[in-house]
C-alpha positions, -999 to +999 in steps of 0.1 A: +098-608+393+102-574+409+095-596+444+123-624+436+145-591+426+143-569+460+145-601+479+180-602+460+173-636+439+200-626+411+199-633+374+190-618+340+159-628+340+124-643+356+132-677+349+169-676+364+157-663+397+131-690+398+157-714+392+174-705+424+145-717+446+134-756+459+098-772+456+111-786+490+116-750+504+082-734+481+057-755+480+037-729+455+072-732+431+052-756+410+021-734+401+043-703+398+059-721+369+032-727+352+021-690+354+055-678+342+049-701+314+016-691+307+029-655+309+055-660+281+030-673+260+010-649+264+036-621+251+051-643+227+026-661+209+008-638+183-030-643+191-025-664+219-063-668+233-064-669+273-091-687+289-107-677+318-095-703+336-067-704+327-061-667+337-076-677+369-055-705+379-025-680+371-034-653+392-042-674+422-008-691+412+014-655+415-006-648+447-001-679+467+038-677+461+035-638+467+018-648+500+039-681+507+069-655+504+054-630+531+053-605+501+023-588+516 
């Protein structure tokens, strides 16, 4: 989020600045998703149990966008 912010996607939150951007344009938009999704459950879901994989698959998901995006 703090990425999609200094790269001046606007919105109130997360989600909106997602919104703003094309599977034809990211082609890691998909999996980012489906980390952002697993993040809100994760905060909102009392006892919410992670798996390792799925933790996995999350992190490599935030990191191919980050480096899709030229972030680093």
């Amino acid at each position: 989020d703090f990425f999609l912010k200094q790269a001046g996607y606007a919105g109130e939150h997360m989600a909106e600045r997602l919104s703003q951007l094309s599977t034809a344009n990211v082609k890691s938009l998909d999996g980012l998703w489906e980390a952002h999704k697993l993040r809100n459950e994760i905060a909102h879901t009392p006892g919410f149990k992670l798996s390792a994989n799925q933790a996995e698959r999350a992190l490599f998901a935030f990191r191919d966008f980050l480096k899709e995006m030229r972030a680093f």
